[in-house]
C-alpha positions in Angstrom: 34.3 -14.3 14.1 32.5 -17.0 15.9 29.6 -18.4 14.6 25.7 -18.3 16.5 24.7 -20.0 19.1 23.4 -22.8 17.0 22.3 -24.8 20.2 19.7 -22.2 20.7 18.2 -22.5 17.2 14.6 -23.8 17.3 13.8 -26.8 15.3 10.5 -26.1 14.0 8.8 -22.8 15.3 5.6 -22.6 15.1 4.3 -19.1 14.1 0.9 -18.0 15.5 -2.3 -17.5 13.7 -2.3 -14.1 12.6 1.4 -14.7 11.4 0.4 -17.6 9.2 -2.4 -15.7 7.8 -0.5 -13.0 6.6 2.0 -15.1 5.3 -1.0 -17.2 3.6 -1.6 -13.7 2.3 1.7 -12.9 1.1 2.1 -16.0 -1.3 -0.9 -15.5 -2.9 0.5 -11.7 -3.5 3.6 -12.7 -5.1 2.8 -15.9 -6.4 2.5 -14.7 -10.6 5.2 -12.3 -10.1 7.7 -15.5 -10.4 10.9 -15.0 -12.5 13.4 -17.7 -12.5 16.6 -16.8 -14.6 20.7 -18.2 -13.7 22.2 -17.0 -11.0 24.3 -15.1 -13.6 21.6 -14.0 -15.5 19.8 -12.5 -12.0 22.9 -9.8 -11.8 22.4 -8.7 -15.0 18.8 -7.8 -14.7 19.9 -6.0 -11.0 22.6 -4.1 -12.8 25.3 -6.0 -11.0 27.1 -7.3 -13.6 30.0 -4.7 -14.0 30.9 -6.2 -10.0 30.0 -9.7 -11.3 32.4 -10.0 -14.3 35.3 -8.2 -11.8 35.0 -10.7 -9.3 34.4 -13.4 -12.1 38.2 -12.8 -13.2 39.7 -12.7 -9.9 38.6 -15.1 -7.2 37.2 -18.3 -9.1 40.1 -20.5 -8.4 40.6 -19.4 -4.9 38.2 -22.0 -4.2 39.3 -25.4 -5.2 41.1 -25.6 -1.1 37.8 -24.7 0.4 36.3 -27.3 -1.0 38.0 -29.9 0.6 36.7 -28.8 3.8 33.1 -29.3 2.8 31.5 -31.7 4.7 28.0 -34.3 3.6 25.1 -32.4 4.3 23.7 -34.0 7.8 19.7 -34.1 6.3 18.6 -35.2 9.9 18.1 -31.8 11.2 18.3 -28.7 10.0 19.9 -27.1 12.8 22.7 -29.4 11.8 22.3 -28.2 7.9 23.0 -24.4 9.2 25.9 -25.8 11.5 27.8 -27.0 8.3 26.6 -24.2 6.0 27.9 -21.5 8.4 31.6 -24.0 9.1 32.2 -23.5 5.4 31.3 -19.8 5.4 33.5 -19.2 8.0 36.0 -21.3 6.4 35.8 -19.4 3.9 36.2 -15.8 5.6 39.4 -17.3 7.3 40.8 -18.2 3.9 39.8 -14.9 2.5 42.5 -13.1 5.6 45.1 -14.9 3.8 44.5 -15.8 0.3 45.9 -13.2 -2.2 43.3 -13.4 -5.0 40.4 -13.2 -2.5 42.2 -10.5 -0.6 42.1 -8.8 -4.3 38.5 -8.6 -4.6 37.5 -8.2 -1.3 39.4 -8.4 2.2 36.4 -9.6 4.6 33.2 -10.3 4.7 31.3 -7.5 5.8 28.5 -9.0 8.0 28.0 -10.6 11.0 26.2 -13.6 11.5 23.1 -13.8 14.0 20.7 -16.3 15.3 17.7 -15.1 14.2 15.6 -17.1 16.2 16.9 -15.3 19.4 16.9 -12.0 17.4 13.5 -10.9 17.3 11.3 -11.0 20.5 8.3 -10.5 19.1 6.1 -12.8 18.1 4.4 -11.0 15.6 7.5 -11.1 13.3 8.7 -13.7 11.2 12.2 -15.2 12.1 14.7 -16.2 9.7 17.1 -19.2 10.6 20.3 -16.9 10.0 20.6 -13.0 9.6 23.6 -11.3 8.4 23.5 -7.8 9.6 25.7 -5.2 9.3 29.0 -5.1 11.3 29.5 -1.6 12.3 26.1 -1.8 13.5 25.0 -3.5 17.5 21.2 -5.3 16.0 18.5 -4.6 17.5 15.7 -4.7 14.6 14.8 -5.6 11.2 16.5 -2.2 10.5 19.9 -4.0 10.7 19.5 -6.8 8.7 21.5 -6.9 5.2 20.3 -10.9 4.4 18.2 -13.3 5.5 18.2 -17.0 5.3 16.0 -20.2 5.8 16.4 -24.0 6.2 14.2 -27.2 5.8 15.9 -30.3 5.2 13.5 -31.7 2.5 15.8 -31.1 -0.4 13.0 -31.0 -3.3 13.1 -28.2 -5.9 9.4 -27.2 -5.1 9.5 -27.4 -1.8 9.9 -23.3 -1.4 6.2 -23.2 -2.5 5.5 -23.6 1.0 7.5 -21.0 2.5 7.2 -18.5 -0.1 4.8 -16.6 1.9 7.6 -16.5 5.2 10.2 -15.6 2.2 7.9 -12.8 1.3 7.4 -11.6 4.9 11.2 -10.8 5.1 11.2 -8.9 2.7 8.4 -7.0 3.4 9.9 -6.5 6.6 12.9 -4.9 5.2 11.1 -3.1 2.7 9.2 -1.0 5.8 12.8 -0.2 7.5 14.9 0.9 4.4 13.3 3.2 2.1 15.8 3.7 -0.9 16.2 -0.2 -0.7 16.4 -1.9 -4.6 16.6 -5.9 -3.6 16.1 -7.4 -1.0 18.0 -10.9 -1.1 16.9 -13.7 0.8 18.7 -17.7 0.9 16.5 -20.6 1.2 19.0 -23.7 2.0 16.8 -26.7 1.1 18.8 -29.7 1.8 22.3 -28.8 0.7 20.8 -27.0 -2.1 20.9 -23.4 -1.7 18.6 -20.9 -3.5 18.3 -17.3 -4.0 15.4 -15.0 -3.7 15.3 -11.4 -4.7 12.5 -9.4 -3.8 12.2 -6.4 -5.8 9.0 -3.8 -5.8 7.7 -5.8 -9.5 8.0 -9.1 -7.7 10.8 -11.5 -7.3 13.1 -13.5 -8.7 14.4 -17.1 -7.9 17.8 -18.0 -9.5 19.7 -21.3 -7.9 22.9 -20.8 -6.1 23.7 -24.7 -6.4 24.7 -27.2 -3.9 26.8 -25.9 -1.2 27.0 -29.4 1.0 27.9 -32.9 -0.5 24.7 -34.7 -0.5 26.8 -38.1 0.0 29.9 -40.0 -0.1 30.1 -40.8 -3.4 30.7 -39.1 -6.8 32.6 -36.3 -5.4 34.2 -35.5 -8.2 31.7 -34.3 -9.7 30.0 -32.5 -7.2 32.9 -31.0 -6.1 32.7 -29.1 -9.3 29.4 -27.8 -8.5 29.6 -26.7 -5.1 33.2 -24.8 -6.2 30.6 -22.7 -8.7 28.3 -22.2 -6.1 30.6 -21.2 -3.3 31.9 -19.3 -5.5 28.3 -17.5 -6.1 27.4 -17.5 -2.4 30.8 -15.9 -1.6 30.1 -13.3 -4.3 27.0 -12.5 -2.7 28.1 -12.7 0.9 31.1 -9.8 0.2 29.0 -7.4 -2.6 29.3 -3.9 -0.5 26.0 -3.2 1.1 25.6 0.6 -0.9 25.5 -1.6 -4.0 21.9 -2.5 -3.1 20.5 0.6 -2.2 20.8 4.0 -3.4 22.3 5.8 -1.3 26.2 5.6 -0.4 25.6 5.0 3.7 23.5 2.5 5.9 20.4 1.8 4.5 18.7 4.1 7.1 18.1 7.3 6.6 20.3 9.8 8.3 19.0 12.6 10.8 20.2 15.0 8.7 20.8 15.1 4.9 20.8 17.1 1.4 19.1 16.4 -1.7 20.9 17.5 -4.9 18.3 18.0 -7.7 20.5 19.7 -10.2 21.2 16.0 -11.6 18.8 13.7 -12.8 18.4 11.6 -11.1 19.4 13.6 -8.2 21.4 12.5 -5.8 21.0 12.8 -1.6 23.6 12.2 1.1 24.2 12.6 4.3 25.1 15.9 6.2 26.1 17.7 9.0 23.6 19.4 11.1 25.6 23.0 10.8 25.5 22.2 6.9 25.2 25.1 4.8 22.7 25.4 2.5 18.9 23.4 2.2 19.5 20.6 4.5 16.5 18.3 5.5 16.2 17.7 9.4 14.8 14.4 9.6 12.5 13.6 12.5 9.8 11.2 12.7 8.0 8.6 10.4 4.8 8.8 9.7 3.1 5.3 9.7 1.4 4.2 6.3 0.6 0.6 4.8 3.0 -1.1 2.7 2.7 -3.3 0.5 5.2 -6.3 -0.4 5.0 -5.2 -4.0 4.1 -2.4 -6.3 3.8 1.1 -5.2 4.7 2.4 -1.7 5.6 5.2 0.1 7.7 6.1 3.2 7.0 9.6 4.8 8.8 11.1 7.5 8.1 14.8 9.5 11.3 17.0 8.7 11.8 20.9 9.0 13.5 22.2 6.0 14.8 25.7 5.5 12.8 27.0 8.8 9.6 25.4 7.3 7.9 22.2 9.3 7.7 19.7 6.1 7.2 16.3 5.3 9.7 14.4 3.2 8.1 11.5 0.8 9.7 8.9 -0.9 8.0 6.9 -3.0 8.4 3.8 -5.5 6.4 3.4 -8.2 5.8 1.4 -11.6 8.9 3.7 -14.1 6.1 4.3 -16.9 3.7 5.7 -14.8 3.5 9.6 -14.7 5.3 10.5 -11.8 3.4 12.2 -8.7 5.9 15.3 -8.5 5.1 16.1 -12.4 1.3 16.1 -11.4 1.7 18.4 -8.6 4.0 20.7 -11.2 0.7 20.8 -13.6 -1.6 21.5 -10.7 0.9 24.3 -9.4 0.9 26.0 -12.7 -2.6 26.4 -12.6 -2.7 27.6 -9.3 -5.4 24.7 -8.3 -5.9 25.8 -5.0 -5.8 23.3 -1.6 -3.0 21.2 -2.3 0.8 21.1 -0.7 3.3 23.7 -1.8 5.7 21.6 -3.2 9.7 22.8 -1.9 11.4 19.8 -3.5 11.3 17.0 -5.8 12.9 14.8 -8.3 13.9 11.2 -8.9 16.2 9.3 -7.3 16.4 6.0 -8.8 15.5 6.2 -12.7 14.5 2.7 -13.8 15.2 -0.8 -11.3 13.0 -3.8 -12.4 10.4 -1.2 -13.8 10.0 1.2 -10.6 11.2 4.1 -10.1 12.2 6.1 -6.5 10.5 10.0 -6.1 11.1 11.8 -3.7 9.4 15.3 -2.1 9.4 17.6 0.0 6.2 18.9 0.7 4.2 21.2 3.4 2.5 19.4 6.3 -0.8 19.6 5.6 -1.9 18.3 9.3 -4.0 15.3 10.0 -6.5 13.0 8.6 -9.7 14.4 8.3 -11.2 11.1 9.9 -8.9 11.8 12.6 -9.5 15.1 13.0 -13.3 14.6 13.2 -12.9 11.3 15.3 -11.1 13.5 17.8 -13.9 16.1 18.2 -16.7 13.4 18.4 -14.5 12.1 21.3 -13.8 15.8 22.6 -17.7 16.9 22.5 -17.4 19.7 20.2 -20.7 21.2 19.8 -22.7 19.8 16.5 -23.0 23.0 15.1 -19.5 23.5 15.1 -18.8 20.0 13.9 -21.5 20.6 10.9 -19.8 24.0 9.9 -16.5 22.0 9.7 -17.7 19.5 7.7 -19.7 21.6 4.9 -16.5 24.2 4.7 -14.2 21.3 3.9 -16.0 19.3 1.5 -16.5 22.5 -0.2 -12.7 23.0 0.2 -12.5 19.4 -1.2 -14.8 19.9 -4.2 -13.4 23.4 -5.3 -9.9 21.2 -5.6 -11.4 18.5 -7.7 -13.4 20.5 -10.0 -10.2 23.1 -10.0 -8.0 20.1 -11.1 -10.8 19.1 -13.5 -10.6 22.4 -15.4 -6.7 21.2 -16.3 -7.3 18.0 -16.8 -6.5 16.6 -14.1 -8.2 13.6 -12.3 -7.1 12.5 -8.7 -8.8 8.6 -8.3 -7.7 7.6 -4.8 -10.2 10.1 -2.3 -10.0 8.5 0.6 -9.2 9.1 4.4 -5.9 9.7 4.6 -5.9 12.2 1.5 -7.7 14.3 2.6 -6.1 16.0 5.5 -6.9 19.0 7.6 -4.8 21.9 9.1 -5.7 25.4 10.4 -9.5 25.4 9.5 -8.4 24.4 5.7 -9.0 20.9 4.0 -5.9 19.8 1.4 -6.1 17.3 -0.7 -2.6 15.2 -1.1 -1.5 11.8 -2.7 -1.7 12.6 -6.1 0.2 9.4 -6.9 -2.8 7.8 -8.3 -3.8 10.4 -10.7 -4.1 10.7 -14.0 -3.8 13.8 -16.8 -6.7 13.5 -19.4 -4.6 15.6 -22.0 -1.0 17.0 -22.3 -0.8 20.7 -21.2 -1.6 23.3 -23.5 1.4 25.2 -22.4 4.0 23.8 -24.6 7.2 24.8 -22.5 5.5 23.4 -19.7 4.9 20.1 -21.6 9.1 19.9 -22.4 10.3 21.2 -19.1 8.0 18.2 -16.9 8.4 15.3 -19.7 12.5 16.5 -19.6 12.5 16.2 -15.7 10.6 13.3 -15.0 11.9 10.7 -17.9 8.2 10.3 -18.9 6.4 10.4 -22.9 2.6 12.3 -22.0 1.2 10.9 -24.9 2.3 7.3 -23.7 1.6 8.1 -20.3 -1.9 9.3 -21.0 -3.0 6.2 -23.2 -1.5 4.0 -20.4 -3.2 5.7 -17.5 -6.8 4.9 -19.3 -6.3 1.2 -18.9 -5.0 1.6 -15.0 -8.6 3.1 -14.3 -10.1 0.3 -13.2 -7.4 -0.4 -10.7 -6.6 2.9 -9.0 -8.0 3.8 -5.2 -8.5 2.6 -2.2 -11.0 -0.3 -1.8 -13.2 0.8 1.1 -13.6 4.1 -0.3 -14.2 3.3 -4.1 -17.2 4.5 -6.0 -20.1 1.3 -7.1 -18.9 1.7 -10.7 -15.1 1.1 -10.0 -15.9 -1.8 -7.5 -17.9 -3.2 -10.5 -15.0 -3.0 -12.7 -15.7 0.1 -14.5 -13.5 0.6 -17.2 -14.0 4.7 -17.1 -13.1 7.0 -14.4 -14.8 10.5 -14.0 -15.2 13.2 -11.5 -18.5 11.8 -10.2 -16.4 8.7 -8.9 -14.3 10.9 -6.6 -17.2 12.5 -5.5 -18.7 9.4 -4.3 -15.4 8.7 -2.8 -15.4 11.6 -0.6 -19.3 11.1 0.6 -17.9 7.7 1.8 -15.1 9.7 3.9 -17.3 12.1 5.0 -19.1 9.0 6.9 -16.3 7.2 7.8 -15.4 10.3 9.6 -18.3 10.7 11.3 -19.1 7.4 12.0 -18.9 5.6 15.1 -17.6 2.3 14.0 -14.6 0.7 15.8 -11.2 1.1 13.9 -10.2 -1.9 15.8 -13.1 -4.5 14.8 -12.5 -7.0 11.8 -13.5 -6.0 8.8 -17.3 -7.9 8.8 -17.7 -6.8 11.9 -18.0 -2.7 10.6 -21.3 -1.7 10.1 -22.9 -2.7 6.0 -21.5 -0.2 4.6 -17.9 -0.3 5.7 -18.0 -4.1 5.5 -15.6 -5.0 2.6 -16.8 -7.9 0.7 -15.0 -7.3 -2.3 -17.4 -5.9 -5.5 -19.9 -7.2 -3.1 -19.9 -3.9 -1.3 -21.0 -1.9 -3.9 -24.8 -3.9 -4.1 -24.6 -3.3 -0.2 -24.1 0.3 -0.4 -26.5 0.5 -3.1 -29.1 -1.1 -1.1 -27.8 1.1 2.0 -28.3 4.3 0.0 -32.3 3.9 -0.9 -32.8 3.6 2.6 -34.2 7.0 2.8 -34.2 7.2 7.4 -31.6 4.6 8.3 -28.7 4.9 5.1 -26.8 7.2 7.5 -26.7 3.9 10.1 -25.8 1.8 8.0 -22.5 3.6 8.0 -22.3 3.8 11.5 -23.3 7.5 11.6 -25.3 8.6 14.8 -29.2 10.7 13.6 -29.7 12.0 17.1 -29.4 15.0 19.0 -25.8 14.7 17.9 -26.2 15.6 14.3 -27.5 19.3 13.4 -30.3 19.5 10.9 -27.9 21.5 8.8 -25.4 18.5 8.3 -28.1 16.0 7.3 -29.8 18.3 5.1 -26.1 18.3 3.2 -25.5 14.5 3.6 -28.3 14.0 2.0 -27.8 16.3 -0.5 -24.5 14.1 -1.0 -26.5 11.3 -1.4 -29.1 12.5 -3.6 -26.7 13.9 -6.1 -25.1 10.5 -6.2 -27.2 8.2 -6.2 -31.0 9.7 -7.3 -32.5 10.4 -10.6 -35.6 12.2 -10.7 -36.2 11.2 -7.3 -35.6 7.3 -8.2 -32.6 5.3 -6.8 -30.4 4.6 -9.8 -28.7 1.6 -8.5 -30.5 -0.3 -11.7 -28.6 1.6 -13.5 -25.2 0.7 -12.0 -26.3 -3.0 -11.9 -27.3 -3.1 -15.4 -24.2 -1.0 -16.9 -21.6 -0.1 -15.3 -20.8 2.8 -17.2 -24.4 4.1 -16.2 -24.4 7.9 -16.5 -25.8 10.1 -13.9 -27.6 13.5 -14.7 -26.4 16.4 -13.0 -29.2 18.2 -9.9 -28.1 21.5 -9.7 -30.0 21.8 -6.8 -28.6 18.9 -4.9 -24.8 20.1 -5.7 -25.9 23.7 -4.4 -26.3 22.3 -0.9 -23.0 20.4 -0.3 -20.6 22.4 -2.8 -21.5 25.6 -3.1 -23.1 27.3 -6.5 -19.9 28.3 -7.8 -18.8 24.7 -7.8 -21.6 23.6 -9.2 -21.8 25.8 -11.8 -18.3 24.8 -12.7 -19.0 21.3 -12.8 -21.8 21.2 -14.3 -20.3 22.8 -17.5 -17.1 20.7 -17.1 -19.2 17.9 -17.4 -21.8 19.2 -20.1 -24.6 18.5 -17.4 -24.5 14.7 -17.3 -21.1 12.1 -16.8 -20.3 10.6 -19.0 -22.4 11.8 -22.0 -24.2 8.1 -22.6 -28.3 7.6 -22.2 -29.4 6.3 -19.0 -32.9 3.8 -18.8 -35.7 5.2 -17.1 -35.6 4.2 -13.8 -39.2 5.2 -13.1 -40.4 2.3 -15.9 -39.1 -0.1 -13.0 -41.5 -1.5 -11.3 -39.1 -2.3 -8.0 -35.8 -0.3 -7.2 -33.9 -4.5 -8.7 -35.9 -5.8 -11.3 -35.9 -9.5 -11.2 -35.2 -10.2 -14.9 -31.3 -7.9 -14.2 -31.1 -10.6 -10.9 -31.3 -13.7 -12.9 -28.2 -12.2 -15.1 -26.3 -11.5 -12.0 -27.1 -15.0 -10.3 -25.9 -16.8 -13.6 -22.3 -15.3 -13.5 -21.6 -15.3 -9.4 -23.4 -17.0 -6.7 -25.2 -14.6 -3.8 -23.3 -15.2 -0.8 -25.3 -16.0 2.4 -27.2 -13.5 4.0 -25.1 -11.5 6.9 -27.0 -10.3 10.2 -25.4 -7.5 11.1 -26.8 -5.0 13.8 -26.5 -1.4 13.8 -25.8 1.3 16.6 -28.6 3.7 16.6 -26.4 6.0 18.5 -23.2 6.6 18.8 -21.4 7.5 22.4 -22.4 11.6 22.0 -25.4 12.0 23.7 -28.8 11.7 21.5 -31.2 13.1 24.2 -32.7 9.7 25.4 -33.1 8.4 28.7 -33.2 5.0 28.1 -30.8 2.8 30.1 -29.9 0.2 26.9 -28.3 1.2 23.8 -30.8 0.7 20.8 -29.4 -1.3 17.8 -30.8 -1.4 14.5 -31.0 -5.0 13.4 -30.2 -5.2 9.3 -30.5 -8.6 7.4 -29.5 -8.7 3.8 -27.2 -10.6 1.6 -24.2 -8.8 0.6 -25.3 -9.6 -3.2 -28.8 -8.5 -2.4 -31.9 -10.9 -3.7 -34.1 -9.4 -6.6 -36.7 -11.3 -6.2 -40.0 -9.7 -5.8 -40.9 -10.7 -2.4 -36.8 -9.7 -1.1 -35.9 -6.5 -2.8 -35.9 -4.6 0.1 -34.1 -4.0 3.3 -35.8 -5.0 6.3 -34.8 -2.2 8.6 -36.3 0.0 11.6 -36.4 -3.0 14.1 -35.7 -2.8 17.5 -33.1 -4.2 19.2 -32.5 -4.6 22.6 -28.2 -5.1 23.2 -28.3 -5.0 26.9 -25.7 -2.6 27.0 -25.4 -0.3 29.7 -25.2 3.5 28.1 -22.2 4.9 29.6 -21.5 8.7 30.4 -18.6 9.0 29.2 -17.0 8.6 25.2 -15.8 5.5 24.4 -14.3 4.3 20.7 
């Protein structure tokens, strides 16, 4: 097989901004999760050394003939580095077509070798030196690729430090296109040294493969005994079957069609025909979602699955964590309502590098609910239809949190894509994040779950406490858990959903940067939460600062609810408690019946107020009415001491959004808001200055624009 095109490689490619960024981003991601053991010692912790020792016994002194054909490493250029690495790998597959002892361990190696430089197209990606991709296969994305290398000719053992992020970004590109994917093993040639990265979901290791080039002319004796170990390591590498580093037994993309056998643990999925007999899973599109280039993740794909229109997850996630199938078989049990009928599920992988693989196969529960309201805002649904909608499903919403509650069950990640809607009914999915405050009282229950999913409860409980601080999505976190909170209760979720609620009806662009979003959807870090407490005492304009439209637009009826939403949450006896949450972060709130009435429904209410004995958690709360201002300056001096305040950021506000409010006016009206995202407590700045005109200068347009 003939190598590259080497001529074509680039020499230095420059990658642009937003690519270096996220790269910046990646190495600061991975950069504590740093494991550097021996080549040898690497396989052991992947599980490879049954394949190791084997080839160990059989192929070592094949090697002394290649080495004679290894030539000085050429440090001019790296073009010239990959030139000679790629001369003595192919020397080495020609030797393996006639060499009996490498014949015995494996016949060929089964990858071809690519340019990656003239591989990818778009920009966007980062571009390996080399790929190996799979031979069977004609590449055309990341999808094929099997290894990745890169090349720099400074030969210094630190030198990766500054590619670690690019290193990363392979991975993480791999990661996205192979879901039952273990490792993902990337070579750094630095010099004529060669190293080896494996990314795993817990972070990644870096073991040396040795020198693969002679550095110069003299000592070769010597040398020539370390690059015979570390061909021999490479050559190990370069000829492990592919299926050893995945799960399943064919390419590391999913099939179309496939079957899942769960009568094993862990169960056990291959590939199948589409007149299969039996439950076969028709595999049909992927659903988008974030990944991340380590811890949990999840890969979700629309299926149809015994005549049913499904979705199939698969998910990775830390091995002592309670897994999210043995959650939903707790909430099934007790019939909380509002959640996917589970037809499916099990573990695939048990235990690699301290994740586990899930899988299920679940009902479609529809869209977002931001979607779904974005979409009617756009379509010019009527408001009192849009208001209905809204108050049925955060009842919908509530019922399954206070239903969950009841078994002890707490779900810590409400956010927009959890909450989904489908034929007039809210569900509330993702249960990944959740946590069980006690084991069930049903005892066979208790044996048949901890049997299924490897999992102790009473471990799993005491472990999920200390996760609580950590759980959710940023943007729509409560105050407390932004603040580090290190409890987690039913009035966080609440807050979570109030902050969906305005994302989907706000009118903020899903395509601006993040400080460009109006305050409250402006992520600062724990900064946000002392925005959006200064945001919600705003008793007219809170709703703006979301970027939620007050005119014509919005029914009475759905105010009256928001803020309902908001008084519940954030009021006590008609006082802002954001003292409170300053002062103590495990502030308690007392429960206003009257308030919970509006938004959830009496029956709700009633239910939550007993779960929660009237007040969460049970700890005294100051008096906010002995404050003389909503901040008090003496709590600002503690705060100043620990953290700087951040300049203040202008940030203007749409007082309408594109439905129409009723006004004639030819400009669009802006709200300008000035605060600093840690606010001031000084007397003379504790409050927002707000209701100021703006004129933009923007034309209003007739039609509905994002």
């Amino acid at each position: 097989m003939s190598n590259p095109p080497q001529a074509q490689l680039c020499e230095c490619h420059q990658y642009p901004r937003a690519v270096a960024d996220r790269h910046k981003e990646l190495a600061s991601s991975v950069e504590t999760m740093e494991r550097t053991p021996s080549f040898v010692e690497l396989f052991f912790e992947l599980g490879l050394d049954s394949e190791y020792w084997s080839y160990t016994n059989t192929v070592k002194p094949a090697f002394d003939d290649i080495v004679c054909n290894v030539p000085v490493a050429d440090f001019s250029s790296k073009n010239e580095l990959i030139k000679q690495l790629l001369s003595v790998v192919d020397w080495m597959r020609s030797q393996a077509g006639t060499d009996s002892t490498l014949l015995k361990h494996y016949s060929h190696m089964p990858y071809n070798i690519v340019n990656g430089q003239d591989f990818f197209k778009d920009s966007s990606l980062a571009k390996p030196d080399v790929l190996l991709t799979f031979n069977d296969h004609n590449p055309v994305s990341f999808s094929d690729v099997h290894i990745c290398l890169k090349a720099e000719t400074d030969s210094s053992p630190g030198v990766y430090r500054n590619h670690i992020g690019e290193l990363a970004d392979y991975a993480q590109q791999l990661w996205k296109c192979h879901p039952t994917r273990k490792v993902v093993f990337t070579l750094f040639l630095r010099g004529n040294e060669l190293d080896l990265f494996a990314f795993t979901h817990n972070g990644y290791f870096k073991a040396p493969v040795g020198p693969v080039l002679f550095a110069d002319d003299y000592d070769k004796d010597v040398q020539s005994r370390e690059i015979k170990s570390a061909l021999w390591h490479l050559w190990f590498l370069l000829t492990l079957p592919a299926n050893r580093l995945r799960f399943l037994s064919y390419s590391y993309m999913l099939p179309e069609y496939l079957t899942i056998n769960s009568s094993t643990i862990p169960a056990t999925m291959e590939e199948a025909d589409a007149g299969s007999d039996g439950s076969v899973l028709h595999l049909r599109e992927r659903i988008p979602c974030y990944m991340r280039i380590t811890g949990r993740c999840a890969y979700l794909f629309k299926a149809s699955y015994e005549g049913k229109e499904v979705v199939l997850k698969m998910g990775w996630s830390r091995a002592n964590r309670i897994p999210e199938g043995a959650i939903y078989r707790v909430l099934k049990e007790h019939a909380v309502s509002n959640i996917p009928e589970i037809f499916a599920s099990g573990l695939l992988v048990e235990d690699f590098d301290g994740f586990h693989l899930e899988y299920l196969v679940m009902q479609d529960c529809g869209v977002s609910i931001v979607d779904h309201f974005q979409r009617k805002l756009q379509g010019l649904s009527s408001t009192s239809s849009i208001a209905a909608e809204v108050k049925l499903y955060v009842k919908h919403v509530v019922s399954t949190l206070t239903e969950a509650l009841a078994v002890g069950a707490l779900h810590r990640d409400i956010s927009a894509g959890n909450i989904t809607i489908k034929d007039g009914k809210a569900y509330v999915i993702d249960w990944g994040c959740a946590k069980l405050l006690c084991e069930p009282a049903n005892a066979a229950l208790y044996e048949d779950v901890a049997e299924r999913w490897r999992f102790n409860w009473y471990e799993a409980i005491e472990r999920e406490k200390d996760l609580d601080k950590y759980m959710g999505t940023p943007l729509y976190m409560s105050n407390r858990v932004l603040l580090e909170a290190d409890t987690r209760g039913i009035y966080d979720d609440l807050e979570s959903l109030f902050y969906v609620i305005l994302d989907a009806l706000s009118i903020r662009s899903q395509t601006a940067g993040q400080k460009d979003q109006p305050p409250g959807f402006a992520y600062y870090d724990k900064n946000m939460a002392y925005t959006r407490l200064m945001c919600t005492q705003l008793d007219d304009d809170y709703l703006r600062c979301f970027g939620v439209c007050v005119g014509k637009s919005m029914s009475l009826e759905l105010k009256h609810m928001l803020n309902a939403m908001r008084r519940f949450l954030f009021f006590r006896d008609g006082v802002h408690i954001g003292v409170g949450v300053l002062t103590d972060v495990d502030f308690s709130r007392t429960f206003d019946g009257e308030a919970a009435a509006v938004f959830m429904g009496n029956d709700a209410a009633c239910k939550l107020m007993w779960l929660t004995g009237g007040q969460a958690p049970q700890s005294p709360a100051p008096r906010a009415s002995s404050i003389p201002s909503p901040f008090a300056p003496e709590i600002a001096r503690i705060i100043s001491a620990t953290s700087p305040r951040p300049k203040p950021v202008p940030l203007s506000l749409p007082r309408c959004d594109p439905l129409n409010d009723g006004g004639n006016d030819d400009f669009g009206t802006h709200y300008d808001i000035s605060f600093s995202a840690r606010p001031d407590f000084s007397p003379s700045h504790n409050t927002v200055r707000a209701a100021t005109p703006v004129q933009t200068g923007r034309k209003r347009k007739a039609s509905h624009s994002k």
